[in-house]
C-alpha positions in Angstrom: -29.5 32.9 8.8 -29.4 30.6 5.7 -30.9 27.7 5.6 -29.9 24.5 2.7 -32.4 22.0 3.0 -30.3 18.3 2.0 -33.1 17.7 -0.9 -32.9 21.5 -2.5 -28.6 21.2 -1.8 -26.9 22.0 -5.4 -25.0 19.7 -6.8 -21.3 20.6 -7.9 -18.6 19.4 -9.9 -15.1 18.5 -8.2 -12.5 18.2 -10.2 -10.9 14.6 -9.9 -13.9 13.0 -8.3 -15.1 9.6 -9.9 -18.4 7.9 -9.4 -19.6 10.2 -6.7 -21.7 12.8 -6.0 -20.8 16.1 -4.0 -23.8 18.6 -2.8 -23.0 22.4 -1.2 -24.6 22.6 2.0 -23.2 26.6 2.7 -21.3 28.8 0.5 -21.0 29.5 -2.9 -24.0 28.6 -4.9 -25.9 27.7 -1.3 -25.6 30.9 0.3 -23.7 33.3 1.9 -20.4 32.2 3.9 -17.7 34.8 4.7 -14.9 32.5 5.9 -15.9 28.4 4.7 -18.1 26.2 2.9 -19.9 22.9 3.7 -20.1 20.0 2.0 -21.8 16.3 1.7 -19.7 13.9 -0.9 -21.8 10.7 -1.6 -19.9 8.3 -2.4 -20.7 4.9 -4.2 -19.0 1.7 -3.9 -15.5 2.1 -5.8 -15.8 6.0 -6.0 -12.7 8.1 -5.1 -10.7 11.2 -6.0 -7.0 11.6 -6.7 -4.0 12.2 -4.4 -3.9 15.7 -4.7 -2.9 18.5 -2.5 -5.1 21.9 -1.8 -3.3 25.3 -0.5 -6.0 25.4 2.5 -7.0 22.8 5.4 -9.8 20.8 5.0 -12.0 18.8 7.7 -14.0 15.7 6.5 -16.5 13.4 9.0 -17.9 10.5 7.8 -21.5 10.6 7.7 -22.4 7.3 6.5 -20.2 4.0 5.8 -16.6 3.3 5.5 -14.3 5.6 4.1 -10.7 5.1 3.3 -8.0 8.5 3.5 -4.9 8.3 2.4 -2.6 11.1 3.1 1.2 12.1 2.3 2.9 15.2 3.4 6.9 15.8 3.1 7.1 11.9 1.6 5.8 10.3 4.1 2.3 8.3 2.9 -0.3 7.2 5.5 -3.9 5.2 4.7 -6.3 5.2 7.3 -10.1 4.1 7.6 -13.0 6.4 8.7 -16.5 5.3 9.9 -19.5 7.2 11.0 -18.9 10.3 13.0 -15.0 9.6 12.8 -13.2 12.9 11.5 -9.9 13.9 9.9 -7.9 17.4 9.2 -5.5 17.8 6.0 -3.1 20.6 6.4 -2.6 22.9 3.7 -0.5 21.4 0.7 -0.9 17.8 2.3 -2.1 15.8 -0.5 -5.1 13.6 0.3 -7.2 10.8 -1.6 -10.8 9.1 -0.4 -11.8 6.0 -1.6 -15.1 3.7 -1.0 -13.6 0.3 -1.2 -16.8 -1.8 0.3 -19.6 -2.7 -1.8 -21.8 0.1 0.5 -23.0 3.6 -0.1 -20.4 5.9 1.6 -21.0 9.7 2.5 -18.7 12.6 4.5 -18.7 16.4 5.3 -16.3 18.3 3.9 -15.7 21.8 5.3 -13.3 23.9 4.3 -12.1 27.7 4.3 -12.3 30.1 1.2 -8.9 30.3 -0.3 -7.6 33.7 0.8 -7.8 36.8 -1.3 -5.7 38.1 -3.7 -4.3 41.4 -3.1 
């Protein structure tokens, strides 16, 4: 077992993150993981990332406040707003942005699957 207390979590550096904060909960630099990694992004009032894709799914749950997803796969764009415990799944190569448009403090999970290895 490997436990990440929330106050001893290491901080990381995403690329294309503004005016937030992300923490590893499991994996990498927190400990061992064989298949996915956990994540808390904190993020402050106006924060957001880009519209970019990622080659694996990712799951995000809103921990805290109001958080705004917008997605586009094939063309098609979609914006939709998250609150506490409400959850969302990007399929690989969807692009996806967040963005903290209230004047609150925002959080969510991320959890995602190591990228599969090269052969």
């Amino acid at each position: 077992m490997n436990i990440t207390r929330f106050e001893q979590a290491p901080e990381y550096k995403a690329p294309n993150h503004f005016d937030m904060k992300c923490l590893r909960l499991q994996g990498h630099e927190a400990g061992p993981s064989q298949t996915l990694w956990l994540g808390v992004s904190q993020i402050q009032p106006g924060g957001h990332t880009t519209l970019d894709g990622s080659p694996v799914e990712k799951h995000y749950v809103v921990l805290e406040g109001e958080v705004t997803l917008v997605s586009e796969l094939n063309g098609v764009v979609s914006e939709s707003v998250l609150t506490v415990h409400d959850s969302a799944c990007f399929a690989p190569g969807e692009k996806r942005q967040l963005l903290n448009k209230t004047n609150r403090h925002a959080s969510i999970l991320l959890a995602m699957p190591y990228p599969p290895a090269i052969k």
